[in-house]
C-alpha positions in Angstrom: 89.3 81.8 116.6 86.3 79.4 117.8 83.5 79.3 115.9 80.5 79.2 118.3 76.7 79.5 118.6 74.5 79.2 115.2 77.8 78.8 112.9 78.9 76.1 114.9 75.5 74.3 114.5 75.4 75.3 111.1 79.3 74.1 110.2 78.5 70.7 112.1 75.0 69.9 109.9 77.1 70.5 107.0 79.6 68.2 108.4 77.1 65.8 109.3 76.0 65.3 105.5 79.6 65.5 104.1 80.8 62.7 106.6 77.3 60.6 105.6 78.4 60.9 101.6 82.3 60.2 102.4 81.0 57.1 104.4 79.3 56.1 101.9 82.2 55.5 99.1 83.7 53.0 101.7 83.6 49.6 101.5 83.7 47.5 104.7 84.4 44.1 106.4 83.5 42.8 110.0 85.3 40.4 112.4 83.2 39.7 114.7 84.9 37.6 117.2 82.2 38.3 119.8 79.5 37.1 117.9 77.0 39.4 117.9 76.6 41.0 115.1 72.8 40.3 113.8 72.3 38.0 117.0 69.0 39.0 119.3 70.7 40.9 122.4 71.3 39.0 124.9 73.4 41.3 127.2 74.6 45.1 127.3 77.9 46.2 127.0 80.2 48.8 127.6 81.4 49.3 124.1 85.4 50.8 123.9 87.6 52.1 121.1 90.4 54.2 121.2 90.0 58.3 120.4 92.1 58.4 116.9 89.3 55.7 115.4 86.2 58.0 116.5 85.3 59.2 113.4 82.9 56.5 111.1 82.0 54.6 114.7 78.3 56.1 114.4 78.3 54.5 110.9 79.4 51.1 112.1 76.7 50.7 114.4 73.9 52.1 112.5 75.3 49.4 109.8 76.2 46.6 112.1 74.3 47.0 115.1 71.4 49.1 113.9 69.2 46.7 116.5 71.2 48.3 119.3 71.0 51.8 121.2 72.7 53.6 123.5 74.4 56.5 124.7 78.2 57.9 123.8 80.1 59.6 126.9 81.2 62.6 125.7 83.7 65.8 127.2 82.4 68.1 129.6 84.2 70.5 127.3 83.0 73.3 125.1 84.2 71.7 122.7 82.3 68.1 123.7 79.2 70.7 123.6 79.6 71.0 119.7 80.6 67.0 119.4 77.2 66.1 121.6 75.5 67.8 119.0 76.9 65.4 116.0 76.1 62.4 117.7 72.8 63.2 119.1 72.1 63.6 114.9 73.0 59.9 114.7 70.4 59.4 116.8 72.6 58.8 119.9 72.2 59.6 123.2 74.4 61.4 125.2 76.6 61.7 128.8 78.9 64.4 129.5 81.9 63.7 131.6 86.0 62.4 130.8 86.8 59.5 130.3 89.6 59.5 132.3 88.4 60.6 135.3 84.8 59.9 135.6 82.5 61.6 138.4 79.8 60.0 140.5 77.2 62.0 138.4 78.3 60.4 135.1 78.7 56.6 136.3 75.2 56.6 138.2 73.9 58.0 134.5 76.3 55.3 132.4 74.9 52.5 134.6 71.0 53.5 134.4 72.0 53.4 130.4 73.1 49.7 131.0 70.4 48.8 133.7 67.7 50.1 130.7 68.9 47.6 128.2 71.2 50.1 126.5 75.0 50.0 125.3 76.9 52.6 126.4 80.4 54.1 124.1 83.3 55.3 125.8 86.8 56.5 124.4 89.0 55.4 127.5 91.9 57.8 126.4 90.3 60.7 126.0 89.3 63.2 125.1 93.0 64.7 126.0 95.2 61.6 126.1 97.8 60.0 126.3 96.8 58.2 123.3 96.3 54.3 123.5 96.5 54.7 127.7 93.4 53.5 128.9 92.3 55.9 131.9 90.5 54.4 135.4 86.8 55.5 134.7 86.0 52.5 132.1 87.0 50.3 134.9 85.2 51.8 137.7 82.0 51.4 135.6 82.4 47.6 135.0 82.9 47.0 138.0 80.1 49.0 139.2 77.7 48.2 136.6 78.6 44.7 136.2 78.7 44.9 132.3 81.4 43.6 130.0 83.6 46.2 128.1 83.5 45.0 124.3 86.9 46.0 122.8 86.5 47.8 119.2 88.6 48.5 116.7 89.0 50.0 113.0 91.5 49.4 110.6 91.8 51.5 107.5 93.4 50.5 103.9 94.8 54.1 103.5 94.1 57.0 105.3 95.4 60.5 106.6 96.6 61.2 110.1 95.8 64.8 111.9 98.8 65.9 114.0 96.6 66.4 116.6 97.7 64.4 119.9 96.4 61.2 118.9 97.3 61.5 115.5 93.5 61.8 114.9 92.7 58.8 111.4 90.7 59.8 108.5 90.2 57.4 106.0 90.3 58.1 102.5 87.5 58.1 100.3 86.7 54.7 98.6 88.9 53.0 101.1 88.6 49.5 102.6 87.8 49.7 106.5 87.6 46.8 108.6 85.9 46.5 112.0 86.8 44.3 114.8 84.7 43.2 117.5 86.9 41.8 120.2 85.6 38.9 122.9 83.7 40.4 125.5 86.2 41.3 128.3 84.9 40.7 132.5 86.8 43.1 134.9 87.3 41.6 138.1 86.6 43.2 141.3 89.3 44.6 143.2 90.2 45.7 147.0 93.4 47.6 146.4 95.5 49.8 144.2 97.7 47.2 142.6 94.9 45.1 141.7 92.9 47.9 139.6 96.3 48.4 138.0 96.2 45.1 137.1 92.8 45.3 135.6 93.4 48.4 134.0 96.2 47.1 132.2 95.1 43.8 131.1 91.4 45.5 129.4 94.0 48.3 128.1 96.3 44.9 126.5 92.9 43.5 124.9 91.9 46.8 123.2 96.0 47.1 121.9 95.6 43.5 120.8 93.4 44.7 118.2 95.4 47.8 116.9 97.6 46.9 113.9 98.3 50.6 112.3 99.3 52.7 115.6 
């Protein structure tokens, strides 16, 4: 049975504070091979982690890049409806549309979010998978938008899996979680079908060279 309507709003608030106190009993580390972490922005990127490490990512950039705003991309989906609602609590703004298959609508509104000075967050295998296969839309916005995807990743010291499709990671309580900022990664223009393969494949390689734990 969905819960939908006030309940829903009312189940996600209470979320929203539980997943603010279980944050808190973590401890965390940054690698920041990108070197931006505390720097004055210099550039906007198109920030990328893979679905299963969703979860604490409002956390690690209120804590790490609380100089930096943007907007998540989010499913078009009931569903995404309730999830647009948690984020916009972090203080977040949002766009609806798949990651995999991105419409006009939702790139022209990802690129204004760049173009203003803002990051945008994408999830490039979701929200329905296949896990860790990065779908086309990331790469038609960088090359649309011009902006560099910045490859993120979390690792946890112990955690629970979901059996959802992604095998969905919670970590647990008092945990150690580190956080990875890759290099920034440029994709390159390209004029045919094997080429965006190509480029798919080598930004979906630099966001797997991160993962330890699949």
């Amino acid at each position: 049975m969905k819960i939908e309507g006030r309940p829903a709003r009312w189940l996600i608030a209470f979320g929203f504070r539980l997943l603010q106190l279980w944050a808190r009993t973590l401890r965390y580390e940054i690698e920041d091979r990108a070197c931006i972490v505390g720097k004055p922005i210099a550039e906007n990127y198109i920030g990328a982690l893979w679905h299963n490490r969703l979860l604490l990512f409002p956390f690690v950039l209120r804590r790490f890049f609380f100089n930096r705003h943007g907007a998540a991309l989010i499913s078009a989906s009931r569903d995404g409806e309730l999830l647009a609602d948690a984020i916009k609590r972090f203080g977040f703004d949002v766009v609806r549309g798949s990651s995999s298959r991105l419409g006009a609508r939702a790139i022209l509104q990802l690129t204004d979010v760049l173009a203003s000075g803002h990051d945008v967050v994408i999830t490039p295998d979701g929200p329905r998978g296949p896990a860790y296969e990065l779908g086309a839309g990331i790469i038609f916005l960088a090359q649309k938008s011009g902006a560099a995807v910045l490859p993120v990743n979390m690792e946890y010291s112990t955690c629970w899996r979901i059996k959802s499709w992604d095998r969905f990671i919670i970590p647990r309580p008092f945990s150690k979680v580190r956080v990875m900022i890759g290099q920034p990664h440029r994709v390159r223009s390209t004029s045919t079908e094997d080429e965006f393969e190509a480029e798919r494949l080598r930004l979906q390689n630099a966001m797997m060279a991160l993962v330890e734990r699949r």
